[in-house]
C-alpha positions, -999 to 999 in steps of 0.1 A, spaced: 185 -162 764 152 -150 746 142 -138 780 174 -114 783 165 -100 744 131 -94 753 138 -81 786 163 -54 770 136 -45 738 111 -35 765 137 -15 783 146 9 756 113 9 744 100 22 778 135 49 776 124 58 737 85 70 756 99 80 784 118 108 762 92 115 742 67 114 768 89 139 793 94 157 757 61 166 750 52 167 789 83 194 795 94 179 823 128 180 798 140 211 808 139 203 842 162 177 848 200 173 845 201 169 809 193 201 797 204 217 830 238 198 832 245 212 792 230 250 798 268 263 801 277 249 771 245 257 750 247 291 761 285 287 745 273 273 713 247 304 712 274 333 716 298 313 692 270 314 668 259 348 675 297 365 667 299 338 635 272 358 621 283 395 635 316 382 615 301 374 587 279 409 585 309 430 595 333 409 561 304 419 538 301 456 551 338 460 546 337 439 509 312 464 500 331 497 509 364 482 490 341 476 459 333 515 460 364 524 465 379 505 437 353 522 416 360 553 428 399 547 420 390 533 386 372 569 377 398 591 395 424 572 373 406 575 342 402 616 352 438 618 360 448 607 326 427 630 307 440 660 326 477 645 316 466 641 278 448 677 279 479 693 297 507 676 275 484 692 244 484 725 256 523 727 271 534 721 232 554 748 215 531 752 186 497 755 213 517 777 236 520 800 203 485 801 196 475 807 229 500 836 234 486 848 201 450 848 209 450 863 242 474 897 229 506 889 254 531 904 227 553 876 228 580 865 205 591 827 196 634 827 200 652 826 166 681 809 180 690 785 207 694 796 244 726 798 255 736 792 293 756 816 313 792 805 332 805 823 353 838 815 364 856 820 403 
């Protein structure tokens, strides 16, 4: 029984510098291991190669949406002052001074409007 333990100690320890030996000697690459898994290395490779293309291509397009929400939050901001500045100058009392000042010989209605029917 000691003689099958002892037996199966020297065994792998003669496997464990075997690898290391054919390791360090190159003689890895050359046999089946490596050869038999090249496919699927080659696999692992590509996967990895359009995990980080992904990854690239998400950031480039996080980036242009952070400028365009920038760009959307100053456009807003622009459109309202335009509003407030155009609400100012459509009043009655600024449409006045504004005829006033630039001489159109204009004059404010006394009375209401009155709407025209006309009857078939």
């Amino acid at each position: 029984m000691d003689n099958n333990r002892e037996t199966t100690t020297k065994v792998k320890q003669h496997k464990r510098e075997g690898f290391v030996k054919s390791l360090f000697s190159g003689s890895l690459f050359s046999e089946k291991i490596i050869l038999g898994n090249l496919p699927y290395l080659l696999f692992l490779t590509a996967l990895g190669a359009l995990y980080i293309a992904n990854r690239f291509h998400a950031e480039k397009i996080i980036r242009k949406t952070d400028l365009l929400q920038e760009e959307v939050k100053e456009l807003r901001a622009e459109a309202m002052a335009t509003t407030s500045e155009l609400m100012y100058l459509s009043k009655q009392s600024q449409v006045k001074k504004l005829v006033n000042q630039r001489g159109l010989e204009l004059e404010e209605l006394n009375e209401p409007p009155y709407k025209i029917v006309i009857k078939k």
